[in-house]
Biopython code that builds the backbone (N, CA, C, O; Angstrom):
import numpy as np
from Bio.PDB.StructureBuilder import StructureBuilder

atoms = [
    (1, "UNK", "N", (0.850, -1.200, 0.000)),
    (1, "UNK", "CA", (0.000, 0.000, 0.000)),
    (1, "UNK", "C", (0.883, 1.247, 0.000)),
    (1, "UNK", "O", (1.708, 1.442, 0.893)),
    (2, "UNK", "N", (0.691, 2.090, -1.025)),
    (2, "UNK", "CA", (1.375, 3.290, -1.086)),
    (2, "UNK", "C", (0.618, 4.666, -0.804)),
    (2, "UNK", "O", (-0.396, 4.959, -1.438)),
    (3, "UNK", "N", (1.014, 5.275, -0.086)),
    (3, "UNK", "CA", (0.521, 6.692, 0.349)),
    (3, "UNK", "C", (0.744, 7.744, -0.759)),
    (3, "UNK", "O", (1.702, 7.270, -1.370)),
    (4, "UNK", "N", (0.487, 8.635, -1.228)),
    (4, "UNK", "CA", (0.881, 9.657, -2.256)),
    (4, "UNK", "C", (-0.115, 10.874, -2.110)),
    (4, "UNK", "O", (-1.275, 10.901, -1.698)),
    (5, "UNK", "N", (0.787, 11.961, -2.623)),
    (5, "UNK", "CA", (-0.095, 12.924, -2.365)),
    (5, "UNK", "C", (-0.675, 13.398, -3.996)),
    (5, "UNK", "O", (0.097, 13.854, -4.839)),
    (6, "UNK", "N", (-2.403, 13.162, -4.286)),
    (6, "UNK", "CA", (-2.533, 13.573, -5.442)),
    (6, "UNK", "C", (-2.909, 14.869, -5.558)),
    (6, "UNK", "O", (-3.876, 15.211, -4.876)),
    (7, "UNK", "N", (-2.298, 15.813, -6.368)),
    (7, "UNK", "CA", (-2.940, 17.219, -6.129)),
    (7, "UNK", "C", (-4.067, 17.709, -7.325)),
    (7, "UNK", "O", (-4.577, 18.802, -7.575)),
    (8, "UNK", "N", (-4.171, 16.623, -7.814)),
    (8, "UNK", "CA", (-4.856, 16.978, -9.684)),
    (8, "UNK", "C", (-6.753, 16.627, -8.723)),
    (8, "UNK", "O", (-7.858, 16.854, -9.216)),
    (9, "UNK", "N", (-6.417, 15.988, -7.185)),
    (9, "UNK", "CA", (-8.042, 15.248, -6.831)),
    (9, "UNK", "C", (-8.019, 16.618, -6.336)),
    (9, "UNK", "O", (-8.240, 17.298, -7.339)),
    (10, "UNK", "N", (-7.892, 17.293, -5.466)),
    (10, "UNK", "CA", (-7.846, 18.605, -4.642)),
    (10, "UNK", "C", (-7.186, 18.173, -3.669)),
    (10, "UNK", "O", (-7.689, 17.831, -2.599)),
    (11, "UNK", "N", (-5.908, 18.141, -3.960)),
    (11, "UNK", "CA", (-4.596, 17.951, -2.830)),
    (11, "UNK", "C", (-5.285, 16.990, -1.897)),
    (11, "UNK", "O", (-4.997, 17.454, -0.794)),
    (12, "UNK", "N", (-6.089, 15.835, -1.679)),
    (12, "UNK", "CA", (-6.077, 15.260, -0.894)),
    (12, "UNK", "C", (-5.431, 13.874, -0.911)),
    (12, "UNK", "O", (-5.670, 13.195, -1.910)),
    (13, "UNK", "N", (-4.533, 13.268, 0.179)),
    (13, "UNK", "CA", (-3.973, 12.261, 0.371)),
    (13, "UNK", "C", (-4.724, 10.927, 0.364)),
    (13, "UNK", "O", (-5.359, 10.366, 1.256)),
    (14, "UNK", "N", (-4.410, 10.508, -1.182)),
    (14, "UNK", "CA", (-5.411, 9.455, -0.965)),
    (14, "UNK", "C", (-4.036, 8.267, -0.550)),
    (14, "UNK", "O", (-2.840, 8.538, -0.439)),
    (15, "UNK", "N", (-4.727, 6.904, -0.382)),
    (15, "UNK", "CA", (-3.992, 5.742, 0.021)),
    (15, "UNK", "C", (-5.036, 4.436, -0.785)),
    (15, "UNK", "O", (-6.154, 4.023, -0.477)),
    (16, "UNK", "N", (-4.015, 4.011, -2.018)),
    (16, "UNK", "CA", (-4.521, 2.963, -2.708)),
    (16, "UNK", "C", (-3.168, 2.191, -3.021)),
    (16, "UNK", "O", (-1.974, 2.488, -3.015)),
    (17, "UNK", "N", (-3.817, 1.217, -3.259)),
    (17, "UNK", "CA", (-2.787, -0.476, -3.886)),
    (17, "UNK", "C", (-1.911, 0.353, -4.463)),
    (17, "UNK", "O", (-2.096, 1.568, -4.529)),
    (18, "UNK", "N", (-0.664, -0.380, -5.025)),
    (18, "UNK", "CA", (0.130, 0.343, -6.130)),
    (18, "UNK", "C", (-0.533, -0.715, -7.521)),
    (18, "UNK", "O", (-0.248, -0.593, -8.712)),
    (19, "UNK", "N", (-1.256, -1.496, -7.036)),
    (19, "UNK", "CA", (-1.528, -2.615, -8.336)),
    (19, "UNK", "C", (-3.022, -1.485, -8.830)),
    (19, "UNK", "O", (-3.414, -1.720, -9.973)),
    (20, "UNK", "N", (-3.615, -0.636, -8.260)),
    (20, "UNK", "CA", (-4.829, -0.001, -8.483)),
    (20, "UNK", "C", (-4.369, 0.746, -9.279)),
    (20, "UNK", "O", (-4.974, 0.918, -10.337)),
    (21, "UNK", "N", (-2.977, 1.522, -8.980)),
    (21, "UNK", "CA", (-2.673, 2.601, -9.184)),
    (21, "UNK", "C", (-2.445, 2.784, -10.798)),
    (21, "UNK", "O", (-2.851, 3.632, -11.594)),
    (22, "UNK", "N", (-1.366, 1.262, -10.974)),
    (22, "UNK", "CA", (-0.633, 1.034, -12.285)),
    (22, "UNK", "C", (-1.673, 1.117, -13.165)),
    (22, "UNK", "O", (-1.445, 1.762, -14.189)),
    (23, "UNK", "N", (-2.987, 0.529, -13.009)),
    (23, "UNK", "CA", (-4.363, 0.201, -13.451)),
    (23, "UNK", "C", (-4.731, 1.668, -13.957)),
    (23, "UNK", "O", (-5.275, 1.840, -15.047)),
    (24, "UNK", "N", (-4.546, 2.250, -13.477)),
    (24, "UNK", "CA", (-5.150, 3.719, -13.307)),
    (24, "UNK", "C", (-4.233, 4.226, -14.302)),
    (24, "UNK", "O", (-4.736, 4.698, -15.321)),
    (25, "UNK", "N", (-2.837, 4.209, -14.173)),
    (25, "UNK", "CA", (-1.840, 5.051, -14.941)),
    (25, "UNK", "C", (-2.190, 4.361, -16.480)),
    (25, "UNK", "O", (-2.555, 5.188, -17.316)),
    (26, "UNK", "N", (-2.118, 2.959, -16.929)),
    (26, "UNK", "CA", (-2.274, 2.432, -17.542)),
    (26, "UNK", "C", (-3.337, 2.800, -18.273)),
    (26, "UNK", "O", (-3.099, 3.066, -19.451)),
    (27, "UNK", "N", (-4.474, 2.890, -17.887)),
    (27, "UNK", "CA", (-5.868, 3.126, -18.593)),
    (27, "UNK", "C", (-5.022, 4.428, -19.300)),
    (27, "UNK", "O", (-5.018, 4.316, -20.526)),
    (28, "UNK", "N", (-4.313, 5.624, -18.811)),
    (28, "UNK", "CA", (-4.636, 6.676, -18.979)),
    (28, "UNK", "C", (-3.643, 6.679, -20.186)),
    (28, "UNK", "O", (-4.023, 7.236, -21.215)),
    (29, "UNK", "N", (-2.172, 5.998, -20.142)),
    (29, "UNK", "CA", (-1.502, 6.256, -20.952)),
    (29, "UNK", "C", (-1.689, 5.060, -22.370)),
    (29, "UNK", "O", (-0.892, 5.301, -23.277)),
    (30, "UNK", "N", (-2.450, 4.080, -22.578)),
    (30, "UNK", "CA", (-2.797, 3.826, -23.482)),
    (30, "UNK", "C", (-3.355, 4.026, -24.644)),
    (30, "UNK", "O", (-2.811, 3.794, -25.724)),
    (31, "UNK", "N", (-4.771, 4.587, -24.440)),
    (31, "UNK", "CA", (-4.895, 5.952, -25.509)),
    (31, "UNK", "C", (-3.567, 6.954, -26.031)),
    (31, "UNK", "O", (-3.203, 7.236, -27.173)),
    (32, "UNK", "N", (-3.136, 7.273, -24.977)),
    (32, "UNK", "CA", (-2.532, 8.415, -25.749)),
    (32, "UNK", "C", (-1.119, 7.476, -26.978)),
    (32, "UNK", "O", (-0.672, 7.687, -28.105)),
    (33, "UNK", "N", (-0.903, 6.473, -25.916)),
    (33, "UNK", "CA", (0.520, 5.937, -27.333)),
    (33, "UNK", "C", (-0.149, 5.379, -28.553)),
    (33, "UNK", "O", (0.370, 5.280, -29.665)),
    (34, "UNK", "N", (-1.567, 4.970, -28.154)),
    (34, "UNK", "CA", (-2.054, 4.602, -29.520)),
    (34, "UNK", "C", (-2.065, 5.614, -30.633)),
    (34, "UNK", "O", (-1.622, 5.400, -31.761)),
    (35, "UNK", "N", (-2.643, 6.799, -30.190)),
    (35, "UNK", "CA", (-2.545, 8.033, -30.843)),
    (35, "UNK", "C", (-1.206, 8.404, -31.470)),
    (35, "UNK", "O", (-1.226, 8.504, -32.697)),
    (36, "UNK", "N", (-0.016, 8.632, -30.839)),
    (36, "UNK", "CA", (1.183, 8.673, -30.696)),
    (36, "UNK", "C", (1.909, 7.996, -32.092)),
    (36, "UNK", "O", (2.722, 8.458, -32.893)),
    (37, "UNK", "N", (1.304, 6.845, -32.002)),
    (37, "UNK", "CA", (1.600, 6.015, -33.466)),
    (37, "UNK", "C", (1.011, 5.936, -34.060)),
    (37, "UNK", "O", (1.372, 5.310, -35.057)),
    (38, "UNK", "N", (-0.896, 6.645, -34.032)),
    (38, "UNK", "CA", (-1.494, 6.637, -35.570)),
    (38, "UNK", "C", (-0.257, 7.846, -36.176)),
    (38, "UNK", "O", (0.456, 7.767, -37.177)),
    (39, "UNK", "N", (-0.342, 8.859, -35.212)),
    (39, "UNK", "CA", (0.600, 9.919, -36.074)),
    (39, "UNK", "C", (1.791, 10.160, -36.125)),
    (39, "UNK", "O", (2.282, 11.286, -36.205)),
    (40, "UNK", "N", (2.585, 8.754, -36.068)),
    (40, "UNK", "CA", (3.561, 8.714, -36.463)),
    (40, "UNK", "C", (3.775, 8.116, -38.010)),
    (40, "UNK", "O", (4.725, 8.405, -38.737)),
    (41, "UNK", "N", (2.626, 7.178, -38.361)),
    (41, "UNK", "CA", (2.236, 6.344, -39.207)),
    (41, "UNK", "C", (1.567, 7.521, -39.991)),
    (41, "UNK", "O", (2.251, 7.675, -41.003)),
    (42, "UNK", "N", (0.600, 8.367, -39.981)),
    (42, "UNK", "CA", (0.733, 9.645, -40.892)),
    (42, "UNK", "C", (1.662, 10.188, -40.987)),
    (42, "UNK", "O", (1.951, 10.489, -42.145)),
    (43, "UNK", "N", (2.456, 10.537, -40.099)),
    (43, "UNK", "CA", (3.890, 11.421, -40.968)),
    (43, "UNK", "C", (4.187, 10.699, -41.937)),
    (43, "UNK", "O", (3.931, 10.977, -43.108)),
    (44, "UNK", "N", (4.885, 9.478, -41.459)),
    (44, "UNK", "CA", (5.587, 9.209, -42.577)),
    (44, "UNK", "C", (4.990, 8.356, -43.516)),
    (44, "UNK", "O", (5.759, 7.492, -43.937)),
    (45, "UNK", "N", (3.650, 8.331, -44.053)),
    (45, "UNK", "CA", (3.090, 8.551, -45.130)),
    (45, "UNK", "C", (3.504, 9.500, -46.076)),
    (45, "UNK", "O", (3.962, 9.480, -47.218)),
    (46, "UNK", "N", (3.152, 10.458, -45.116)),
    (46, "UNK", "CA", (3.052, 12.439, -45.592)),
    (46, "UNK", "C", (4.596, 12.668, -46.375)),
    (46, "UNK", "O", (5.022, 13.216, -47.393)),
    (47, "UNK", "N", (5.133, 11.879, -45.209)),
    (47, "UNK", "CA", (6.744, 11.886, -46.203)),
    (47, "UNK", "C", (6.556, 11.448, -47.225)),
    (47, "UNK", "O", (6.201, 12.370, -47.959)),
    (48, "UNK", "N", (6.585, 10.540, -47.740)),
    (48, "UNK", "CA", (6.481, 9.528, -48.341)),
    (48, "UNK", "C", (5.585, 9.930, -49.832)),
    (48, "UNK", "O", (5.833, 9.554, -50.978)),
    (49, "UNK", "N", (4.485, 10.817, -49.345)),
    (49, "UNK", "CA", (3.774, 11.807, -50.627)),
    (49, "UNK", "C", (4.582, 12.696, -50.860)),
    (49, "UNK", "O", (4.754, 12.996, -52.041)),
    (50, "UNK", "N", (5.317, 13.384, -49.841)),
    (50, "UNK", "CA", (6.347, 14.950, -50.946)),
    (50, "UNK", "C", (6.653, 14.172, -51.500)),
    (50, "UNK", "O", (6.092, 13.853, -52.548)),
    (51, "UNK", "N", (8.065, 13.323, -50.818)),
    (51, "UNK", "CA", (9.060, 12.569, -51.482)),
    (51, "UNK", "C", (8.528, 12.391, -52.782)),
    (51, "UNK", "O", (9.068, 13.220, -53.515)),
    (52, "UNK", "N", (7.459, 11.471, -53.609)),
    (52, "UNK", "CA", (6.677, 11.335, -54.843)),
    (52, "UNK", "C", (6.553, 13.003, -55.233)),
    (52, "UNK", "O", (7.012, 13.390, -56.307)),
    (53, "UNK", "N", (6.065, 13.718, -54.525)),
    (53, "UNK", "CA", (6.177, 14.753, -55.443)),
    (53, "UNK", "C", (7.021, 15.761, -55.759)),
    (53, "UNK", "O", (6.896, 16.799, -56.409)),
    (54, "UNK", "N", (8.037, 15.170, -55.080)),
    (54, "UNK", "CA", (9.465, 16.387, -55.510)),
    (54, "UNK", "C", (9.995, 15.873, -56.411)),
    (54, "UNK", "O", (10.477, 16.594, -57.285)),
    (55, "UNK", "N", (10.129, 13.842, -56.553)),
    (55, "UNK", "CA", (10.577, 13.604, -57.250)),
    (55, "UNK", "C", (10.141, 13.500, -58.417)),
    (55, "UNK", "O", (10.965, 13.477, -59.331)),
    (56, "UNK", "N", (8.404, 13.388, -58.782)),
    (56, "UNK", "CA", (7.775, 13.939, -59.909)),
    (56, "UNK", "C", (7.866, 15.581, -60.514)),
    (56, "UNK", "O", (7.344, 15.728, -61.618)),
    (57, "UNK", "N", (8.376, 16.599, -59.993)),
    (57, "UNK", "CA", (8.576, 17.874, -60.124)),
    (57, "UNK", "C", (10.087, 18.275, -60.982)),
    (57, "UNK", "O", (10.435, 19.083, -61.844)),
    (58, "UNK", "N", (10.813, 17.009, -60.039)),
    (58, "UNK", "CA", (12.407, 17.176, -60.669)),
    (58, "UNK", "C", (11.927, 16.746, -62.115)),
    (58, "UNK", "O", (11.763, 17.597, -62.989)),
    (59, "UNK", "N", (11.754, 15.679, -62.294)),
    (59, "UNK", "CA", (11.584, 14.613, -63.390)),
    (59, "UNK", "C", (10.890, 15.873, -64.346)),
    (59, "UNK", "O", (11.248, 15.748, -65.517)),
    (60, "UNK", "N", (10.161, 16.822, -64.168)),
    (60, "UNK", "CA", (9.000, 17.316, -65.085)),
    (60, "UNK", "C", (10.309, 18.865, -65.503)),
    (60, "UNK", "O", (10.471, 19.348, -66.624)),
    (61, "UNK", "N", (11.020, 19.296, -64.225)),
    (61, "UNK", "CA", (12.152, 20.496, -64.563)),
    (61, "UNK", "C", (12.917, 19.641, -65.611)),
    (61, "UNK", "O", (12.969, 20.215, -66.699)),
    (62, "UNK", "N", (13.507, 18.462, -65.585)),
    (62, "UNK", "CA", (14.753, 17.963, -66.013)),
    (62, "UNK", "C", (13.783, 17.767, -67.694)),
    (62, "UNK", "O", (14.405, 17.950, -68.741)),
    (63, "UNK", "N", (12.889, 17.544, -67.716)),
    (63, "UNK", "CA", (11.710, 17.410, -69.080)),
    (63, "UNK", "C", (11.857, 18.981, -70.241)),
    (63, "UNK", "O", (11.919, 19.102, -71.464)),
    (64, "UNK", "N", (11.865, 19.895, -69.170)),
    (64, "UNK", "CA", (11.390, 20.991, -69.860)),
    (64, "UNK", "C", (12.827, 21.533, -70.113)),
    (64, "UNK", "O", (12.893, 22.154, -71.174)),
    (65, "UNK", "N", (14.050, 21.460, -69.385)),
    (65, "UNK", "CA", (15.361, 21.721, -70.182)),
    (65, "UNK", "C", (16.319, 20.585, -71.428)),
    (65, "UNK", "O", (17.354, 20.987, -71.959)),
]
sb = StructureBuilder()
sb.init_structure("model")
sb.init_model(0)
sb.init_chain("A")
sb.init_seg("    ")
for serial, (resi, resn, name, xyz) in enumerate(atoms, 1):
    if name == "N":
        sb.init_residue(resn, " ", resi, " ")
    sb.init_atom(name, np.array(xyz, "f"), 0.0, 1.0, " ", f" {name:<3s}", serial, name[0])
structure = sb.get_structure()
């Protein structure tokens, strides 16, 4: 059993499991890494579209000289 002081409840000292706790942290940070890697997985898509279109742009300069 771990004591902690939470200040996000209104500074009051709560006292729960640390197995409740992890539960708790867990819920919270799951969402967010899921998120974390949809948009990492869009960037580098997004890369992945300039990249195609710079290299379609060169290709179209190197055309017209």
């Amino acid at each position: 059993v771990t004591e902690f002081n939470d200040t996000e409840k209104g500074g009051k000292t709560t006292t729960t499991t640390s197995r409740e706790e992890k539960r708790e942290t867990q819920r919270d940070t799951e969402p967010q890494q899921q998120q974390q890697q949809q948009q990492q997985q869009h960037r580098e898509e997004k890369k992945k579209e300039t990249k195609k279109d710079t290299e379609q742009q060169l290709q179209q300069q190197q055309h017209r000289e």
